[in-house]
N, C-alpha and C positions, 0 to 999 in steps of 0.2 A: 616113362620119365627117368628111371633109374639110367638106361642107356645112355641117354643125352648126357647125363652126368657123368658118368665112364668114359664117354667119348670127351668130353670136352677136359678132361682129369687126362687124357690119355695125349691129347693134342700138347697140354701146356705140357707135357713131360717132353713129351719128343721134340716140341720149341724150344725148351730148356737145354736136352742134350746137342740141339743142332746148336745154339749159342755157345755152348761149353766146347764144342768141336772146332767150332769157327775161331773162338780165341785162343786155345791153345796152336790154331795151323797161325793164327797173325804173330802172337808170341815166338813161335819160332821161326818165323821169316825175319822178325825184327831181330830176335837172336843173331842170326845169320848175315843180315844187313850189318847189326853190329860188330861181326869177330871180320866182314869183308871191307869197312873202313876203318878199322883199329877202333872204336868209342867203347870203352868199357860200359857206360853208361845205359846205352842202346840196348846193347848184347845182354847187363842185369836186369834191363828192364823187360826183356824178351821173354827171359830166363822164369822171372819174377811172374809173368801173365800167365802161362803156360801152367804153373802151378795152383791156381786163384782156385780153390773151393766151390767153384760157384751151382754146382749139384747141389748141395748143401740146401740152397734158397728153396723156402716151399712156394708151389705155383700160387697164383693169386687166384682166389676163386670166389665167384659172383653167384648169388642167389635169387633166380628169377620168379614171381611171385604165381 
């Protein structure tokens, strides 16, 4: 039983860090979209995702009886 709880502690980590990876790659394409149409807006808001803490968040974890 201890396993399954490793493993599934192990899974939300590496879905966590695949999310954290995924937004900082859209954040800097929006970055980039933004400094390629002039929008200062786009480009801060690019800038802005790319840096979002979101490792931080603890995985959510379920308790099966």
């Amino acid at each position: 039983m201890d396993v399954s709880i490793a493993q599934t502690l192990e899974q939300s980590v590496n879905a966590q860090k695949t999310a954290d990876a995924s937004d900082k790659i859209k954040g800097s394409i929006m970055e980039a979209i933004g400094k390629l149409v002039g929008d200062p807006k786009v480009e801060a808001k690019g800038k802005s995702q790319q840096k979002l803490p979101k490792s931080d968040a603890k995985p959510k974890t379920t308790s099966k009886p």
